[in-house]
SERO-4910 file (N, C-alpha, C, O; in steps of 0.05 Angstrom, whole numbers):
BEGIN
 pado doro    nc1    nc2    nc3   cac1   cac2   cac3    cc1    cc2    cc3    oc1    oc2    oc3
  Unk    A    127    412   -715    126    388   -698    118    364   -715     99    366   -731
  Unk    A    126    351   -714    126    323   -728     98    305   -719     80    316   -707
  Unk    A     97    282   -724     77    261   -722     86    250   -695    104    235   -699
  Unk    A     81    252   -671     77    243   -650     61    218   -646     37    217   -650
  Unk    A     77    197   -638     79    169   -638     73    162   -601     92    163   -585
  Unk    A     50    157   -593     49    147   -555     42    126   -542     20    119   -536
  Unk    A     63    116   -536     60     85   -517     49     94   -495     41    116   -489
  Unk    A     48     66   -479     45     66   -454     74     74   -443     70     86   -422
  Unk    A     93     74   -446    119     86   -425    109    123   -421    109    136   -401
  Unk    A    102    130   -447    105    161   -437     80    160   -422     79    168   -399
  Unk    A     57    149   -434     24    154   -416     25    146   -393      9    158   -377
  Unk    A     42    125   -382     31    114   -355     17     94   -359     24     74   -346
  Unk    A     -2     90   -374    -19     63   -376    -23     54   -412    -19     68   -432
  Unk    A    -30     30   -408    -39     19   -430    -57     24   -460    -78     10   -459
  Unk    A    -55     36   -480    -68     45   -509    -92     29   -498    -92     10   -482
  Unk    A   -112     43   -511   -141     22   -518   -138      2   -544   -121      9   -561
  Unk    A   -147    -13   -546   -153    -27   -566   -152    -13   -589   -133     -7   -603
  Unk    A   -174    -10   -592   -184      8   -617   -175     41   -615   -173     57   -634
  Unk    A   -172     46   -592   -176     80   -596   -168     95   -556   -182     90   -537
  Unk    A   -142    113   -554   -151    124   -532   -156    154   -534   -153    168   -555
  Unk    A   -163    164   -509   -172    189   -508   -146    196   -492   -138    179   -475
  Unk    A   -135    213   -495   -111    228   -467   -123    253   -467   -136    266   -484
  Unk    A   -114    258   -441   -136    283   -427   -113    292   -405   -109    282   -383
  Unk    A   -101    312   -417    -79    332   -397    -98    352   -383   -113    369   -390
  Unk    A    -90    340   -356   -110    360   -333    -93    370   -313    -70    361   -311
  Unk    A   -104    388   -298    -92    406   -276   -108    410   -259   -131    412   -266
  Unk    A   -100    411   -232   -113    407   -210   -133    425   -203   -151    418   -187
  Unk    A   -133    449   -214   -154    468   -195   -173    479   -224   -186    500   -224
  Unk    A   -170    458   -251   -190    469   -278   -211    438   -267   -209    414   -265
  Unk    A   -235    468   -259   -262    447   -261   -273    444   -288   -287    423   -289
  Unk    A   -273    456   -309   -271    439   -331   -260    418   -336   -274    406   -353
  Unk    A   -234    402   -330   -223    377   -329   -241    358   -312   -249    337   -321
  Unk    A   -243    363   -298   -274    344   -280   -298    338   -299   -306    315   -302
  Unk    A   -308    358   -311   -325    352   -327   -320    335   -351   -336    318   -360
  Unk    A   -296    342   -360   -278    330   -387   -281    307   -378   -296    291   -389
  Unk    A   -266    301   -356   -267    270   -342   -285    250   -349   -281    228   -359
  Unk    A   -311    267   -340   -329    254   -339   -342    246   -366   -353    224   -370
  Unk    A   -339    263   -381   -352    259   -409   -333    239   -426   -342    227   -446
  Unk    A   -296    236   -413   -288    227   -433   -298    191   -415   -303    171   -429
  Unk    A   -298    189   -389   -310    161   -380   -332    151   -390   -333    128   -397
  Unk    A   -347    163   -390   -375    161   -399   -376    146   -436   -392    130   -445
  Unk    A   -357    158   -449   -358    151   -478   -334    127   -478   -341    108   -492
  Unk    A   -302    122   -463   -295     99   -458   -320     79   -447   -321     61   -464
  Unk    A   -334     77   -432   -349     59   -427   -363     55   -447   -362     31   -453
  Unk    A   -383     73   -467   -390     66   -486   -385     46   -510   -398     28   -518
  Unk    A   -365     55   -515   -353     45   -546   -323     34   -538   -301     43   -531
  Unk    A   -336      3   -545   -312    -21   -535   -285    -19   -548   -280    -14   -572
  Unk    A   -265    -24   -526   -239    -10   -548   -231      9   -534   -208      4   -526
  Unk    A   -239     33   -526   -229     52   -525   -229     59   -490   -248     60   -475
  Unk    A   -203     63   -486   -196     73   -462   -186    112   -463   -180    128   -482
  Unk    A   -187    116   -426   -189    145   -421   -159    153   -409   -160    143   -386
  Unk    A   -136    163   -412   -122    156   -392   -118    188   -389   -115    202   -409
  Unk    A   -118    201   -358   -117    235   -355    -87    238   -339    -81    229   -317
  Unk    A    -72    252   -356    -50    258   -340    -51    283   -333    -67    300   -340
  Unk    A    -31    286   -317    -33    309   -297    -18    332   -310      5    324   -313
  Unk    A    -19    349   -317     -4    363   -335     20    386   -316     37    399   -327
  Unk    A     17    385   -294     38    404   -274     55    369   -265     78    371   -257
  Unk    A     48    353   -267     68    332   -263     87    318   -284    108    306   -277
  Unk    A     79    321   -312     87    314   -334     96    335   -352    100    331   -376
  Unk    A     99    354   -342    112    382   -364    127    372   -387    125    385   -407
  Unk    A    142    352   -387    158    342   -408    144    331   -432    151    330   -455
  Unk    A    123    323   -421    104    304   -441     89    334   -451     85    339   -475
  Unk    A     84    346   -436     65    371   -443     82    392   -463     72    406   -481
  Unk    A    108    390   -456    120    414   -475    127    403   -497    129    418   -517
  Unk    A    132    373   -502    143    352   -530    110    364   -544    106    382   -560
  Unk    A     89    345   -528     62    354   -548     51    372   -558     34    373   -576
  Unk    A     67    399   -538     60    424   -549     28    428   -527      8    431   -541
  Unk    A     23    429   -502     -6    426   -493     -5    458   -482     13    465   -466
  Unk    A    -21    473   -489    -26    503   -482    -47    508   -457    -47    524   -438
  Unk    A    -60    492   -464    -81    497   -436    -89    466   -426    -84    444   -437
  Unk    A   -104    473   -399   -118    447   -404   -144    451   -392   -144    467   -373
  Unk    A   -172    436   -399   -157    405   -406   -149    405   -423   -143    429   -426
  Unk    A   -139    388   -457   -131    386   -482   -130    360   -481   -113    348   -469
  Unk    A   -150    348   -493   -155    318   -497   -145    318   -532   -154    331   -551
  Unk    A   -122    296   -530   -116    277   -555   -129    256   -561   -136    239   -544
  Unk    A   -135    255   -593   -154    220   -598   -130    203   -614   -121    212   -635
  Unk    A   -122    179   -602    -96    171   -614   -114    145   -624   -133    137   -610
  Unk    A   -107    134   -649   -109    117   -658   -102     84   -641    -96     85   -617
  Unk    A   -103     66   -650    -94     36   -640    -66     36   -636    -57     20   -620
  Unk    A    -52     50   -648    -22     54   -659     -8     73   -641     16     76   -636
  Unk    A    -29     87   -633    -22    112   -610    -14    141   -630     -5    162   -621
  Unk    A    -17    138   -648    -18    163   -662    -39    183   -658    -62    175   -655
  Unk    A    -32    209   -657    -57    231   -653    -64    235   -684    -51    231   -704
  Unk    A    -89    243   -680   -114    237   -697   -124    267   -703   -121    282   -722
  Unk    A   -141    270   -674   -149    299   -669   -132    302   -641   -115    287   -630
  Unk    A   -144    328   -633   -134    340   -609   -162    369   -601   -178    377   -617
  Unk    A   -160    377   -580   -182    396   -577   -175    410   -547   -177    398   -526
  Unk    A   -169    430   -550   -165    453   -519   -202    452   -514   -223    448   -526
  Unk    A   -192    458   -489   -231    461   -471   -245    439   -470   -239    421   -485
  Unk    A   -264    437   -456   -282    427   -451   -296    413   -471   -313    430   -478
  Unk    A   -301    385   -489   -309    378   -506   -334    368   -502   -340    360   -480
  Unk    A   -350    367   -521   -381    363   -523   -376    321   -530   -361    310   -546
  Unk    A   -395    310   -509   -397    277   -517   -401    270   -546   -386    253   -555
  Unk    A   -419    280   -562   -420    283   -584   -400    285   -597   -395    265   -610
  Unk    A   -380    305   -599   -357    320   -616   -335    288   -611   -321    277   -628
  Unk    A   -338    283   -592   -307    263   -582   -316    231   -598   -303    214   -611
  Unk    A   -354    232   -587   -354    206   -612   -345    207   -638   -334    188   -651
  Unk    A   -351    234   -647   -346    236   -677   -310    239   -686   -303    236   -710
  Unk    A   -294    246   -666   -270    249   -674   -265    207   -670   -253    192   -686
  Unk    A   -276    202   -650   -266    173   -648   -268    169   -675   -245    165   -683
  Unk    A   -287    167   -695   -302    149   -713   -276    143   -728   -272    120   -736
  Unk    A   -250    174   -733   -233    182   -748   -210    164   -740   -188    161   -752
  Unk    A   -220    150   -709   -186    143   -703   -195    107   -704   -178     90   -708
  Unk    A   -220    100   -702   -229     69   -708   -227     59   -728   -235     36   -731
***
């Protein structure tokens, strides 16, 4: 798979500034709730960076291009919308600041 390049047409909404988080979720993983919450919590933090969660049983196309195996699976895309990191499960607040640092 190649270097995966993401606007706002495939996400639905708008790149952050500096940095977004995408967060492929599914309706009945309460881990994605929690993901949610951790990835809002650090968008509000650190200016720049937006959260945008797509639905991953509504977007299969976006899910099978990116290759997404489970979810949740949060991507850290740069300003540019390029992926940076990526991470299956439930991520620690800590771990997602530190992948940001890589995409700022």
């Amino acid at each position: 798979m190649g270097e995966m390049t993401f606007g706002a047409e495939q996400l639905g909404a708008e790149l952050g500034e500096r940095a977004t988080l995408v967060q492929f979720s599914s309706a009945f993983c309460a881990p994605c709730r929690a993901t949610r919450r951790v990835l809002g919590e650090v968008a509000a933090l650190v200016p720049g960076v937006s959260h945008i969660e797509i639905d991953a049983e509504a977007r299969l196309d976006l899910v099978r291009a990116v290759g997404v195996v489970k979810t949740p699976t949060v991507l850290v895309l740069d300003a540019h919308g390029r992926e940076v990191r990526r991470a299956a499960g439930q991520p620690r607040k800590a771990d997602v600041i530190a992948a940001l640092g890589e995409a700022v």
